[in-house]
N, C-alpha and C positions, 0 to 999 in steps of 0.2 A: 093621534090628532095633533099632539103639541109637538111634535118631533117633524109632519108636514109643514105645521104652520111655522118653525122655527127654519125650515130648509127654505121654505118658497121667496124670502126676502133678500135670499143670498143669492138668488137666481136671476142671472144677466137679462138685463129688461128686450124685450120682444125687438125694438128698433135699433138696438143693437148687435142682437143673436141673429146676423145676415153671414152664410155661407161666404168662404175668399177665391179670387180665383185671380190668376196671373197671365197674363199674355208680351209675348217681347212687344218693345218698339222698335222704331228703326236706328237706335240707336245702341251698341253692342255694351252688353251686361248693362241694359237700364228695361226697367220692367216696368206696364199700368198691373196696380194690383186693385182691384175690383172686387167691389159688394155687387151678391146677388138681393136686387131689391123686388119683391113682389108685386105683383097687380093684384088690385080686388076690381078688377073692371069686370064684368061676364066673359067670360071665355077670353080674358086677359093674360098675355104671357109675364113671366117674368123677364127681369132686363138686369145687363150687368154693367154697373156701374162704378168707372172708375174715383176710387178716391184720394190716388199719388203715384208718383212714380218715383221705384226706388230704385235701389243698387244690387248688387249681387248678394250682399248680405244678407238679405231682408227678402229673397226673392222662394223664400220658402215658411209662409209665416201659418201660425196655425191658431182658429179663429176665435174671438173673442170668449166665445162658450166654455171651449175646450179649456183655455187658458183659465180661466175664472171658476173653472169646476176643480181643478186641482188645487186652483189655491184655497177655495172652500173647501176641500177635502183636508188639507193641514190644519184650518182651525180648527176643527170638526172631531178630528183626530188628537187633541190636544187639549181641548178648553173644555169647562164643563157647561151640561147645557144649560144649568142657571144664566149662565156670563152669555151664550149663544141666544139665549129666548130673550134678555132683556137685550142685546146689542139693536142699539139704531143702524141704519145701513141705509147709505144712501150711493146713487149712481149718477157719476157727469161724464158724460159725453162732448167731446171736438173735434174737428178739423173734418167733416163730413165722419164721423163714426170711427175713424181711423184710431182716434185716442177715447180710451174708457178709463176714469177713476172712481173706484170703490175705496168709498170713505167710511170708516165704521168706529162707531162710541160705543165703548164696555161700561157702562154707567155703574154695574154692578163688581168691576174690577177696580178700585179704588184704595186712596189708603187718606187717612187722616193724619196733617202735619200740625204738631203740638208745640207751642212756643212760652216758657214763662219767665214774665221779665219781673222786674222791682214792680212794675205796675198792676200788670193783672197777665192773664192767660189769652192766648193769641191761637186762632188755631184755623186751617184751608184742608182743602181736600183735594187733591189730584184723582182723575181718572184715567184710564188707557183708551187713547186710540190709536186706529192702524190705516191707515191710506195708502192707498197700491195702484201706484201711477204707471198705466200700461200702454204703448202706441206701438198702430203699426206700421206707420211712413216715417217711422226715425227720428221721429220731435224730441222724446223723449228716451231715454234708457230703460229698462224695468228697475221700479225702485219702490220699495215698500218703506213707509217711513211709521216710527213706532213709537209709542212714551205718553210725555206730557206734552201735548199738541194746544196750543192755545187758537189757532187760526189757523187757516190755508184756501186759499183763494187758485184760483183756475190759471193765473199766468205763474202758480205753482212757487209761489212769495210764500212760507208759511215763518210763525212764532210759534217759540217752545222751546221745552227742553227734550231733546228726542235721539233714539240712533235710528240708522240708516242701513238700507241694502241695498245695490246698486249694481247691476248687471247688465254690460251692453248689449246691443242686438247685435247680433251675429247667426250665422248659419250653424255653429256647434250649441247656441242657445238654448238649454233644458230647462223646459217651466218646473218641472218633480224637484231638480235641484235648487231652483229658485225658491217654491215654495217649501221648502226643509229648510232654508234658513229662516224662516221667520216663524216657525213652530213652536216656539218655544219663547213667543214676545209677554206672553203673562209673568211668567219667571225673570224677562230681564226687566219688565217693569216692577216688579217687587223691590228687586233686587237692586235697582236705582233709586228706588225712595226710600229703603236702607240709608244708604249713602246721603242722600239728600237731607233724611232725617239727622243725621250728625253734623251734617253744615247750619243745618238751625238750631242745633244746640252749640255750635261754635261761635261766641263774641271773637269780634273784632273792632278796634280804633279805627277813626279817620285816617288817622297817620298812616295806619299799615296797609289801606286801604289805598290812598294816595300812591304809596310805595310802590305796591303791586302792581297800579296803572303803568306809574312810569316806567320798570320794570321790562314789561310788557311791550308798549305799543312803538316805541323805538324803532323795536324789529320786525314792526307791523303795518308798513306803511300800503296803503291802497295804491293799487297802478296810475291808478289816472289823474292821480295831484303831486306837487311837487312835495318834497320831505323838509318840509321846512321846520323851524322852531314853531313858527304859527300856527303852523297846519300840528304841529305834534299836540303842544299847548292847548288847541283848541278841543283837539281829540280826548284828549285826558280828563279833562273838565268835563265833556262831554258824558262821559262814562262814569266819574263820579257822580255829576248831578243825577245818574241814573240809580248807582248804589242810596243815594239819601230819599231818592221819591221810594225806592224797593224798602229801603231802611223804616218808612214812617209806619208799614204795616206788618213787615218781617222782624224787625228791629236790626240793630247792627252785627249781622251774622255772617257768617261765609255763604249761606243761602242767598242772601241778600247782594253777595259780590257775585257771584254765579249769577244769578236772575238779570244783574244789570247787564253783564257780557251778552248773555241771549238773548235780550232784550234788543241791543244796538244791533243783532244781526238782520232784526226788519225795519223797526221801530226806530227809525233816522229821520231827521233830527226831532228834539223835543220840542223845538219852538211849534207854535202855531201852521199847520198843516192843511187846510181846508179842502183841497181836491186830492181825493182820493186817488181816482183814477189816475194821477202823477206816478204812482207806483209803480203802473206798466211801465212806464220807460224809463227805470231803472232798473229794470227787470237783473240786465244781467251784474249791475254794480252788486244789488241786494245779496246773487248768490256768491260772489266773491265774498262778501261779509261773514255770508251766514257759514262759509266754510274756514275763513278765517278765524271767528271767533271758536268753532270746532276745533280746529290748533290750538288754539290758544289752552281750553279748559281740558286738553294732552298734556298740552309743553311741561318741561318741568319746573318752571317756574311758576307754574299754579300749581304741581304736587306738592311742589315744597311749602308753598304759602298755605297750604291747606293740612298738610303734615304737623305745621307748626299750631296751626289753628285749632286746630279739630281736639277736641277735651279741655279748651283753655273755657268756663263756664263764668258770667255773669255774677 
């Protein structure tokens, strides 16, 4: 019984599990690709309905069920079912059906982060989620994203500390290989709060802090402003006042200069912000950012800054 009721939450919701089917246009290598959508009229036919027209790449897709059954077959295959019976899981649906995201919380995959300063003991808890951004008119790539996920909203903006899978659409596209790479996201998320957990036992100064920014964002200029001293200046600041808000609940740690980078890749500007909805149309400045600051916490000027950091203890 608990082994059904842990499977049936993983299973792609009813207005989405619609048959595909492809027809040319009159236009050569461009295809309508079509859901079968049901009647419940009396002696009602069903009707196929198109939801995009793609390219040749995409003119072989296979349906949301199928796709979503093997990737539950790798958790499944991988996690134990403690972590599977307590995960939440939730389904969003766009673009008429064409796009599906399974979003899922391991509430019970977790680690506890332990801080102790001169004052007292500081301590958070990270848990694992997994979100698996899936379309079939080519909005998106397949991409599973995995970690510590703080947010993620539908024009696909998310906060966190997280890695990434990323697979374009194509006609040699295998979902069994796709879903093999992320088999094994319980283990990388341990395995990052390891790590994480030494950055919050590493102090750091202002100074070295400061340093690091400028270091840094030099060679990091966004496309679409000029590189001025201003705009550098402004930046730098920017991201420290992010390391001292991180600073007042982490204390002054390399977790705390980690947090502020990840932070600026959604989370712009800090002043006062009141419409949300502005986000959408920065959509694509955001994922520049958010892949930027991914450089960044590679480059080896954060290994070194963190090399140097890492065992120096309060």
């Amino acid at each position: 019984m608990q082994t059904q009721d842990v499977t049936a939450k993983w299973n792609v919701p009813d207005e989405y599990a619609f048959n595909l089917d492809i027809v040319e246009t009159q236009v050569p290598n461009k295809y309508y690709l079509r859901k079968l959508v049901p009647s419940y009229a009396p002696n009602g036919l069903s009707n196929w309905h198109p939801i995009a027209v793609v390219g040749k790449g995409l003119s072989n897709p296979i349906n949301h069920v199928d796709y979503f059954r093997t990737v539950k077959q790798s958790f499944f295959s991988n996690m134990d079912i403690e972590e599977l019976d307590s995960a939440q899981v939730t389904w969003n649906g766009a673009n008429n059906g064409a796009v599906l995201i399974l979003d899922v919380r391991f509430p019970n995959t977790n680690q506890l982060f332990r801080l102790k300063s001169k004052e007292n003991m500081v301590s958070w808890r990270k848990s694992l989620r997994t979100i698996i951004v899936r379309s079939l008119d080519g909005t998106f790539s397949n991409v599973a994203l995995h970690g510590d996920i703080d947010w993620f909203c539908m024009n696909t903006l998310i906060s966190g500390n997280f890695d990434s899978v990323k697979i374009r659409n194509s006609r040699s596209f295998s979902v069994h290989n796709f879903a093999d790479k992320i088999k094994d996201v319980t283990y990388k998320f341990y395995k990052q709060c390891e790590i994480e957990q030494e950055y919050a036992n590493a102090y750091v100064t202002d100074l070295s802090v400061q340093k690091l920014i400028k270091d840094i964002y030099p060679n990091t200029n966004e496309e679409d402003i000029t590189s001025s001293e201003e705009v550098l200046k402004r930046k730098q600041q920017t991201i420290f006042d992010a390391y001292k808000l991180e600073a007042k609940d982490r204390g002054n740690t390399v977790y705390s200069v980690m947090s502020a980078f990840t932070r600026d890749s959604t989370h712009r500007p800090f002043r006062n912000t009141k419409q949300v909805s502005k986000w959408n149309t920065v959509n694509a400045k955001q994922h520049k950012r958010e892949r930027q600051v991914q450089n960044i916490l590679q480059s080896d000027v954060w290994k070194n800054f963190v090399h140097q950091k890492v065992g120096v203890v309060q």
